[in-house]
C-alpha positions in Angstrom: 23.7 -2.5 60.0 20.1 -3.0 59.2 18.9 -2.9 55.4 15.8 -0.7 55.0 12.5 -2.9 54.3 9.8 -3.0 54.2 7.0 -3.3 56.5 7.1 -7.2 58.0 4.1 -9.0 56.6 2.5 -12.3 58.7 -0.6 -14.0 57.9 -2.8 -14.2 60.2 -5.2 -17.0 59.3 -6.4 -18.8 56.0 -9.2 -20.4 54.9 -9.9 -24.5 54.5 -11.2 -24.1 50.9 -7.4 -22.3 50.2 -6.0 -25.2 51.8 -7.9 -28.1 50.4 -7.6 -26.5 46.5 -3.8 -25.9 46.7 -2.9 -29.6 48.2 -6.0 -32.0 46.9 -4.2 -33.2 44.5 -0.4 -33.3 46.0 -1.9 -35.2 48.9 -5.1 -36.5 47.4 -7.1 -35.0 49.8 -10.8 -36.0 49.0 -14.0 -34.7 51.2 -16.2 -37.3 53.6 -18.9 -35.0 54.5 -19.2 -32.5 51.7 -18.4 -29.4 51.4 -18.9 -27.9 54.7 -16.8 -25.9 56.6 -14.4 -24.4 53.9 -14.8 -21.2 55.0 -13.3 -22.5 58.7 -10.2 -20.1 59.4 -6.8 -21.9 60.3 -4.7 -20.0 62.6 -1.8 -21.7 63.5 0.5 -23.8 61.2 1.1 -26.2 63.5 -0.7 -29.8 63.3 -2.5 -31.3 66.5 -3.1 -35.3 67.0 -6.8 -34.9 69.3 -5.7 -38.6 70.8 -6.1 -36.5 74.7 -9.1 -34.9 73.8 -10.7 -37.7 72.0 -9.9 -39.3 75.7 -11.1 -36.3 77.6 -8.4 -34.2 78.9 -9.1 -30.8 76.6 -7.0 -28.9 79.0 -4.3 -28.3 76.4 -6.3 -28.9 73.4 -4.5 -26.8 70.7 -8.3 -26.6 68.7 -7.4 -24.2 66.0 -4.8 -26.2 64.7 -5.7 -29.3 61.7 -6.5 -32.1 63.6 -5.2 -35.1 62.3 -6.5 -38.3 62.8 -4.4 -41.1 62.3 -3.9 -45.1 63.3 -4.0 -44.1 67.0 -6.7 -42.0 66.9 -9.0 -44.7 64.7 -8.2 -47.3 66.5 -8.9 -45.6 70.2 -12.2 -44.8 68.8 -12.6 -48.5 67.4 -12.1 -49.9 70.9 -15.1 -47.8 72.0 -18.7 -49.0 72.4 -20.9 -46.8 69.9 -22.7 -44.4 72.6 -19.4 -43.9 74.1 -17.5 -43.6 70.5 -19.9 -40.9 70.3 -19.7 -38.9 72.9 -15.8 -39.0 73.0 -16.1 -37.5 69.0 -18.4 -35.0 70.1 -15.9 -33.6 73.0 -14.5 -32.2 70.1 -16.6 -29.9 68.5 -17.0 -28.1 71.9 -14.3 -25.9 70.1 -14.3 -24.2 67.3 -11.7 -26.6 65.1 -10.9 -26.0 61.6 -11.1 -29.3 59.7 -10.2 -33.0 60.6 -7.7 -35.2 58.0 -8.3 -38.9 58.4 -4.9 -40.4 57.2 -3.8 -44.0 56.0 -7.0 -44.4 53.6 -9.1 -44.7 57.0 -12.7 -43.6 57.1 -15.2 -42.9 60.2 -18.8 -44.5 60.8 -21.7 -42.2 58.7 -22.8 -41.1 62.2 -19.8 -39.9 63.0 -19.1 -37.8 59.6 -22.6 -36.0 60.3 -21.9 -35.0 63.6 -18.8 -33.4 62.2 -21.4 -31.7 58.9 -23.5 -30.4 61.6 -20.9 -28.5 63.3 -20.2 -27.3 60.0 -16.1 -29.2 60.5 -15.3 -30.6 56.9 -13.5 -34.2 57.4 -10.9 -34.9 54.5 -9.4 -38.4 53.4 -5.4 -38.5 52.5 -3.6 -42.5 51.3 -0.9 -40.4 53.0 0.8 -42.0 56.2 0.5 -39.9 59.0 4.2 -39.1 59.4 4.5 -38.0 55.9 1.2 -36.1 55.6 2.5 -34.2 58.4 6.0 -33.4 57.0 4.8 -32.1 53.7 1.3 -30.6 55.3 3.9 -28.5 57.2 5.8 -27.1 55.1 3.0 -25.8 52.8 1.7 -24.0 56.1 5.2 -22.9 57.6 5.0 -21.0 54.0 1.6 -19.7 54.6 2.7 -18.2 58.0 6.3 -17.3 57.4 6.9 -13.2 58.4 7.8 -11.5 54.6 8.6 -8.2 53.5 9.3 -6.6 50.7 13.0 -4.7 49.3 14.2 -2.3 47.0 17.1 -4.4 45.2 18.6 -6.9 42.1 18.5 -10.1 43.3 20.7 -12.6 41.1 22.2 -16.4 41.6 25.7 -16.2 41.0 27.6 -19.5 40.9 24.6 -20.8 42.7 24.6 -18.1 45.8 21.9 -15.7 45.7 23.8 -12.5 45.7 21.0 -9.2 46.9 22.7 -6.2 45.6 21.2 -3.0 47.4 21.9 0.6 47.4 20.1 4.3 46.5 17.6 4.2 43.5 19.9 4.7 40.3 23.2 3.7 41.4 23.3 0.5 39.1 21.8 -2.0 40.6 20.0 -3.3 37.2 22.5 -2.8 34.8 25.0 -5.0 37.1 22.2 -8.2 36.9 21.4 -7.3 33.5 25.4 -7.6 32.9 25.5 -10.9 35.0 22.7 -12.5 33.0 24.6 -11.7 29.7 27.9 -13.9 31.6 25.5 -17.0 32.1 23.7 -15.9 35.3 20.5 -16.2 36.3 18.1 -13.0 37.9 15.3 -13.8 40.5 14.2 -10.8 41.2 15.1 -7.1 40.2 13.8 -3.7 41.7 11.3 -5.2 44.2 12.5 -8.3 45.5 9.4 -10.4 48.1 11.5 -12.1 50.8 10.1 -14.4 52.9 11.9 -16.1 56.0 11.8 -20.2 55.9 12.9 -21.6 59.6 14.6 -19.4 61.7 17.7 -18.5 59.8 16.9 -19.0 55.8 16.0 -16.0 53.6 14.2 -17.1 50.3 13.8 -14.2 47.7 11.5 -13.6 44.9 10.0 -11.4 42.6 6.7 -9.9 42.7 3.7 -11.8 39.8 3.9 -8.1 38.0 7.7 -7.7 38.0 8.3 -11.4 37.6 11.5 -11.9 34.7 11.6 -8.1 34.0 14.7 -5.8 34.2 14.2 -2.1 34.3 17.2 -0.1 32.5 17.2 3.4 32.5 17.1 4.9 29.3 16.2 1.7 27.7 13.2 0.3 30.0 11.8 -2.6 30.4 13.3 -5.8 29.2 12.0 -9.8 29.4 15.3 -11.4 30.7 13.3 -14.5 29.8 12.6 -13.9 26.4 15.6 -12.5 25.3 18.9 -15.0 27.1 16.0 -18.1 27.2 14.7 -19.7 30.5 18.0 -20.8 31.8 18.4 -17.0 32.9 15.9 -17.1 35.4 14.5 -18.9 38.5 11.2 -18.4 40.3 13.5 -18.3 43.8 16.6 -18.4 45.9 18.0 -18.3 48.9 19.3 -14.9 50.1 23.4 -15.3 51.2 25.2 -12.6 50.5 24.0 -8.8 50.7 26.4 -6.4 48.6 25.3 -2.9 49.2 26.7 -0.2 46.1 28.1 2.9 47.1 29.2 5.7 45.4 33.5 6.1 45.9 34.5 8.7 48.2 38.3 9.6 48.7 38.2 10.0 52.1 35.7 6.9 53.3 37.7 4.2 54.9 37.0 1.1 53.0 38.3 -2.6 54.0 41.2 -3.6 52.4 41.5 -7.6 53.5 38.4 -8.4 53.9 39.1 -9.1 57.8 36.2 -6.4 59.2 33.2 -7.4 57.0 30.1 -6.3 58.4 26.6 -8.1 59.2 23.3 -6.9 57.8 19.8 -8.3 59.3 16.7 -8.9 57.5 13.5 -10.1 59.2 15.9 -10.8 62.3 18.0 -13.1 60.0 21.9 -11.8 59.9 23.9 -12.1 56.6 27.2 -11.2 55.6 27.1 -7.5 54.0 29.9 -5.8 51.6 30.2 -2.6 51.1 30.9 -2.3 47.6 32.1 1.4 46.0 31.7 1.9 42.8 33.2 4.3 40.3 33.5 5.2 36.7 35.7 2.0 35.2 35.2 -0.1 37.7 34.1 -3.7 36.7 31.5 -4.4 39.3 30.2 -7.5 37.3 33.5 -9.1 37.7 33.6 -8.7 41.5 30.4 -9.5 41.6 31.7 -13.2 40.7 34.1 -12.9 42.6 32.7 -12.3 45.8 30.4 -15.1 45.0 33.3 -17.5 44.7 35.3 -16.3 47.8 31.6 -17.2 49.6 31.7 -20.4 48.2 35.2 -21.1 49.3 34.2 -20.0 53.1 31.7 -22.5 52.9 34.6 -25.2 52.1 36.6 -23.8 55.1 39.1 -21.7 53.3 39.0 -18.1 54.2 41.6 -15.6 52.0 41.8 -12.8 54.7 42.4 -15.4 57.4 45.0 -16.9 55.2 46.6 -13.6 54.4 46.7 -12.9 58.1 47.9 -16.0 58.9 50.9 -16.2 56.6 51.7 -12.4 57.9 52.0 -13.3 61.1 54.1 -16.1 60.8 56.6 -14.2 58.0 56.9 -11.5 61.0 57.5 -13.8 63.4 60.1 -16.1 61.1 62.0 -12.3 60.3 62.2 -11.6 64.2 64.5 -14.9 64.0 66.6 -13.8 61.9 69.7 -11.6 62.0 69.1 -9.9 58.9 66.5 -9.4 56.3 65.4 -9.5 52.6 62.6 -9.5 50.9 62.8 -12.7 48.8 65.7 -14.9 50.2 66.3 -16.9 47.0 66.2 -15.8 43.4 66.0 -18.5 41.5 67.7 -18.0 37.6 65.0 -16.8 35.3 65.2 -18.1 31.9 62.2 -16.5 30.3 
């Protein structure tokens, strides 16, 4: 089964000036050459190392990536007399590259910083090392380019697993996060929930900047889940695990009964356990709620209930088969309650 969604999002590009203003300050990036060139686009969130084409071979040269310079780089161009340091810098900006980051506190030669100002290519300084300028450069852009979309849902961390709770518009979905807030919970995201795919397989959900901390309860209306149980109710995000889809009860739908035949849900290509959940007048939803955040948490420790119910089955049947006659319990122990 696949959850209706909405419309996958991807970002196509961003700018240098969004770059540089959301990390100058997690990796002390400061300017060489002024401020030219924020308006560069970056199109890919991958990070290049120009050692090749600083030597020539531009065959392969993956130009709208950040090109990062680091120890290798600097010290190839070092080894270089100054006309020929100049023309192997200057191979560069035969493409249209977004901005250079000089690692390790290194710096380049004033000539070379205005060659990079007149092709409008902003150079940036990091004290970073080049390995870990990479690593956390990365994941800021793997965020920036990750596919998202958008879903009609609650969205609540139960006993630490994010638990998405889906289903038609009024069946309950707010009053059962509202419920497991009141038992200690804490809501990410309710009615819209913003998901956005990390790596290949991990789902983090949010909530929208408008929406942000806000229930909707109908009959009652909006509530601030933050203001009323404190900021312990809440987190900014989560990790999407476990989709429970609400259903209204119907006599003759065949529900599972051991939890063997669970079905699979995808979201942005990403599968996840789904369980079909009926509800009815009565029925304590909350409480299962818990519960099937538990059961997941025991799967995740290798003990599966169904698989144990099955397995003890099977071997009862096959110990009976053994033996000449049967009884339910074989031994009653004297009761002295």
């Amino acid at each position: 089964m696949k959850i209706d969604a909405g419309k996958e999002i991807r970002k196509e590009s961003i700018t240098v000036s969004f770059l540089y203003e959301c990390n100058k300050e997690r990796l002390q990036l400061t300017t060489l050459n002024g401020a030219v060139g924020f308006d560069n686009l970056i199109s890919d969130k991958n990070l290049h190392r120009p050692g090749l084409a600083l030597a020539g071979f531009v065959d392969i040269f993956a130009y709208q990536r950040v090109q990062i310079f680091g120890n290798t780089e600097i010290a190839f161009l070092e080894h270089l007399a100054p006309e020929a340091r100049k023309a192997a810098f200057e191979t560069l900006f035969k493409f249209a590259i977004p901005c250079i980051v000089i690692t390790n506190n290194h710096t380049l030669e004033s000539e070379l910083l205005n060659i990079a100002a007149a092709h409008n290519v902003p150079v940036f300084q990091t004290p970073y090392e080049t390995t870990k300028f990479a690593y956390v450069l990365s994941d800021f852009l793997d965020d920036q380019f990750a596919p998202q979309t958008v879903i009609h849902g609650s969205f609540v961390d139960v006993y630490g697993i994010g638990l998405l709770f889906v289903g038609r518009s009024g069946i309950g979905k707010s009053e059962i996060a509202l419920d497991l807030v009141e038992r200690g919970h804490r809501l990410v995201a309710d009615d819209v929930v913003r998901i956005t795919r990390k790596g290949e397989d991990i789902l983090l959900g949010t909530s929208t900047e408008i929406s942000k901390h806000f229930i909707e309860i109908r009959g009652l209306g909006l509530i601030d889940v933050r203001s009323i149980f404190g900021i312990r109710a809440v987190r900014y995000q989560k990790r999407i695990e476990v989709v429970v889809e609400l259903q209204e009860w119907k006599s003759d739908e065949d529900y599972t009964r051991t939890g063997l035949d669970h079905g699979t849900t995808k979201i942005l290509d990403v599968e996840l356990p789904l369980i079909k959940l009926p509800i009815f007048p009565g029925k304590n939803v909350t409480v299962i709620a818990e519960v099937i955040a538990l059961d997941y948490l025991l799967k995740r420790y290798g003990y599966d209930a169904a698989a144990e119910f099955s397995r003890r089955l099977e071997s009862t049947i096959e110990e009976k088969r053994r033996m000449r006659w049967e009884r339910a319990i074989d031994y009653f122990e004297h009761d002295f309650e």
